[in-house]
C-alpha positions in Angstrom: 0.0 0.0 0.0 1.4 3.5 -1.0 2.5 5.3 1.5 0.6 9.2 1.9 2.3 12.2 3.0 1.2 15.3 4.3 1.1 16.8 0.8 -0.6 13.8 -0.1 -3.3 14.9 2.5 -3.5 18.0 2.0 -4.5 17.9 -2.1 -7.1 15.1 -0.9 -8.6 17.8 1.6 -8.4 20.2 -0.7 -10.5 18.2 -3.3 -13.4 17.2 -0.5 -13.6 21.1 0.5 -13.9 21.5 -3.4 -16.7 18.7 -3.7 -19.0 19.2 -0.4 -17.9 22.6 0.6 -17.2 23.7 4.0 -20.3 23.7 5.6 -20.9 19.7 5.1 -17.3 18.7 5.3 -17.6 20.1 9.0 -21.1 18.4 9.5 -19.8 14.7 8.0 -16.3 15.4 10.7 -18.8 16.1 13.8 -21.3 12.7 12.7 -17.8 10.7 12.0 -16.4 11.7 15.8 -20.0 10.8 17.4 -20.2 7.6 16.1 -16.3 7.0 17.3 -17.3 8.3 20.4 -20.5 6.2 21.2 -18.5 3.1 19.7 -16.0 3.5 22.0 -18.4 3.8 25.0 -20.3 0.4 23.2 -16.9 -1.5 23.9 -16.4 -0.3 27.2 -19.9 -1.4 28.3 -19.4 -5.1 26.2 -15.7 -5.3 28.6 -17.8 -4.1 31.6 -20.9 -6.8 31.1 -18.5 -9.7 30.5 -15.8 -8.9 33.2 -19.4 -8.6 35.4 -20.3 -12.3 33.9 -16.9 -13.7 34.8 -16.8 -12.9 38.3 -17.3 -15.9 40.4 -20.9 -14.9 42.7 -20.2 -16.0 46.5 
């Protein structure tokens, strides 16, 4: 797989500002880091429920 560099980056940016403008660019980054952020909290609930399930009840 090729390796990208900043430039790389930056003329890809560049192109997707072009396409969608600012406006959604900004709105597609905000949905993109909500989803990471409530799949991230998914996970740590899944860990919490089967550490929970593993624990031997006395």
């Amino acid at each position: 797989m090729p390796h990208l560099g900043p430039t790389e980056l930056l003329i890809i940016l560049v192109i997707v500002l072009l396409l969608f403008g600012v406006g959604r660019v900004s709105k597609i980054g905000g949905e993109l880091g909500s989803a990471v952020a409530n799949f991230r909290k998914g996970m740590e609930e899944g860990a919490k429920k089967e550490k929970a399930e593993e624990e031997p009840k006395a």
